[in-house]
C-alpha positions as semicolon CSV with decimal commas, in nm:
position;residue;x (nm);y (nm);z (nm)
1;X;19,918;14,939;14,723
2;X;19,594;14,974;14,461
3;X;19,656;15,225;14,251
4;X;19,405;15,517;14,147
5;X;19,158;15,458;13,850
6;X;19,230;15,715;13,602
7;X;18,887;15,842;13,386
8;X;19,006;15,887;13,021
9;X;18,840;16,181;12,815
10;X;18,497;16,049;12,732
11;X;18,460;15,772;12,948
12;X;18,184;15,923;13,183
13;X;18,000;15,918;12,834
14;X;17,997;15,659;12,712
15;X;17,955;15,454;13,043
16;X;17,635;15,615;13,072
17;X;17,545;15,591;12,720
18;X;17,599;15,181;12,813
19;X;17,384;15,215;13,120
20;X;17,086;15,365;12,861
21;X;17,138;15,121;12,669
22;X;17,087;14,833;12,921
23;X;16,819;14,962;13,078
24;X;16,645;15,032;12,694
25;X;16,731;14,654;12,647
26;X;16,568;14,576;13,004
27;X;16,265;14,743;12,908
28;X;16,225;14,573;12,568
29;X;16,267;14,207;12,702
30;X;16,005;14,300;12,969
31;X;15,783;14,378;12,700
32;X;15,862;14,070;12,499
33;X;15,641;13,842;12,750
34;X;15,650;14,025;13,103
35;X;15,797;13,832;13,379
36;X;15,528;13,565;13,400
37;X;15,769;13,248;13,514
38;X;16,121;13,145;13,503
39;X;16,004;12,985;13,210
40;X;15,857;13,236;12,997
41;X;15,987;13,399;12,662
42;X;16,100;13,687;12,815
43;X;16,315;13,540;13,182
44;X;16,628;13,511;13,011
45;X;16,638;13,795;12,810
46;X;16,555;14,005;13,101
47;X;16,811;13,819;13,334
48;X;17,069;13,882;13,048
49;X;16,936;14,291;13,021
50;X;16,932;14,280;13,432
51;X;17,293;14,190;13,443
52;X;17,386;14,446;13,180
53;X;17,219;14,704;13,388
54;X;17,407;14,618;13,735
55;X;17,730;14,629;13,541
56;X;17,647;14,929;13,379
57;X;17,570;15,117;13,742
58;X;17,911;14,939;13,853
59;X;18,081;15,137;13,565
60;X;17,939;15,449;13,592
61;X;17,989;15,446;13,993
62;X;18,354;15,362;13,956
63;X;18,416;15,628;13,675
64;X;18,252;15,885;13,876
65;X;18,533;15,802;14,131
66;X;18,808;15,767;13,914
67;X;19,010;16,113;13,883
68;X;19,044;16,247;13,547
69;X;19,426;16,154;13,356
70;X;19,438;16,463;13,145
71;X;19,463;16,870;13,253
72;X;19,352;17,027;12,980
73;X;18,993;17,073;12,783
74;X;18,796;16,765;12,780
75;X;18,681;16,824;12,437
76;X;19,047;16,867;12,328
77;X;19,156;16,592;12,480
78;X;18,845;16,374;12,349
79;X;18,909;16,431;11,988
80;X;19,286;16,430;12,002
81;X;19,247;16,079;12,180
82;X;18,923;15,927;12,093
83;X;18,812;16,097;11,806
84;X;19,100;16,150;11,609
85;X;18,993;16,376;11,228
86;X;19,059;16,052;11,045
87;X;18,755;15,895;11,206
88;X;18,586;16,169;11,122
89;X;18,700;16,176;10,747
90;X;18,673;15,774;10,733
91;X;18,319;15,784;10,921
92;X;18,194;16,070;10,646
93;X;18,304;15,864;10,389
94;X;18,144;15,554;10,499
95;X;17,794;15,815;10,490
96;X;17,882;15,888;10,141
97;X;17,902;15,521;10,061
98;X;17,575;15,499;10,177
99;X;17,394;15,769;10,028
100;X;17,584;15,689;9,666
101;X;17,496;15,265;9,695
102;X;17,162;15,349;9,600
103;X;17,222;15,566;9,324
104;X;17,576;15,443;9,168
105;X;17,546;15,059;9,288
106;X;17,726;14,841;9,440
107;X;18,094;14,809;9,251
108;X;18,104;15,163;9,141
109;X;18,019;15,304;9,494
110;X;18,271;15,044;9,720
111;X;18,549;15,150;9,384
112;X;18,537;15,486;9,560
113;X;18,476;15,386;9,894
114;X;18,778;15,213;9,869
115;X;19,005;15,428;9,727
116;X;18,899;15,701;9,946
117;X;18,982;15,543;10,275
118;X;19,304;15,366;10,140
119;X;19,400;15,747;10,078
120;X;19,256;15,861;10,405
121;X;19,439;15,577;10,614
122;X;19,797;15,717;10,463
123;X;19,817;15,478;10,143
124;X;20,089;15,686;9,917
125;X;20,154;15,491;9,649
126;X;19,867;15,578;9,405
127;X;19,879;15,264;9,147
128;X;19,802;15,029;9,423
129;X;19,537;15,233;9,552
130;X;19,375;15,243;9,229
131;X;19,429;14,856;9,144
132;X;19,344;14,664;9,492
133;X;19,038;14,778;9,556
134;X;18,910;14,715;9,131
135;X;19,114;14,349;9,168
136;X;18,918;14,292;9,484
137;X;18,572;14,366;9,356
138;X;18,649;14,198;9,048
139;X;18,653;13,912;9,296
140;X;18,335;14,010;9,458
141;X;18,151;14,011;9,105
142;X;18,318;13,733;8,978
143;X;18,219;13,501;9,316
144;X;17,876;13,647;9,381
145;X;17,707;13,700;9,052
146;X;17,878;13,439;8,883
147;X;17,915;13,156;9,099
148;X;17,643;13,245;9,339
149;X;17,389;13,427;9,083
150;X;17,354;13,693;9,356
151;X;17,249;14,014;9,203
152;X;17,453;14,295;9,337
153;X;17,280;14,666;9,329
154;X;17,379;14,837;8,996
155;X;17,268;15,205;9,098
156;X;16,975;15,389;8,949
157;X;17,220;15,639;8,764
158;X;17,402;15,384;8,546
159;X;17,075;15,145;8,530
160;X;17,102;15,246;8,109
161;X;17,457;15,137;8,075
């Protein structure tokens, strides 16, 4: 006997989140050449985009059938499941490590990067947080400006030091 789908909190979503995003792809390869031949710049692109959007529908149709697994909110339920507050805390940290690359650079900004999501991610023992991530971008610096002569961003705040 088939058993019922169950729709998970969030799944509606981001199934139909997937099915804009097909047919936004669909759109752009018709615009990179129209649909002119088989053989033009644009057929397989579309085909690809075509298929994405007939899966898509197929996903959204059978999550609109499925019956929902959980009782309570679906905003509880969400962020308790999908969205747990470490996401959160590691996804505003990764913000902050963009916003500070430009002014701190490159090894000063991914120092604290680093440390902060070791500490967010449950690392308790504080020496090893401090010393991994400065032995591994010693490594970075070492292998890209040294043996690559890649110049890594060095920040506009610390450009005098």
């Amino acid at each position: 006997m088939k058993q019922q789908a169950q729709r998970q909190a969030g799944e509606l979503v981001f199934v139909i989140l997937l099915l804009g995003l097909a047919a936004f792809l669909l759109w752009h390869a018709y615009d990179i050449s129209g649909f002119e031949s088989l053989a033009s710049a644009g057929s397989f692109p579309m085909a690809a985009a075509f298929l994405m959007v007939i899966c898509a529908l197929h996903f959204v149709w059978r999550t609109i059938k499925a019956s929902p697994a959980f009782t309570g909110s679906v905003a509880a339920e969400f962020f308790r499941k999908v969205l747990p507050p470490v996401v959160l805390w590691v996804s505003l940290a990764m913000l902050a490590y963009m916003v500070l690359m430009e002014r701190l650079g490159f090894l000063l900004s991914s120092y604290l990067f680093l440390v902060c999501t070791m500490l967010l991610l449950g690392s308790r023992r504080l020496w090893i947080t401090l010393l991994v991530p400065a032995v591994f971008l010693g490594v970075i610096h070492l292998v890209f400006e040294t043996l690559f002569s890649v110049i890594l961003p060095a920040g506009t705040w610390l450009q005098g030091i």
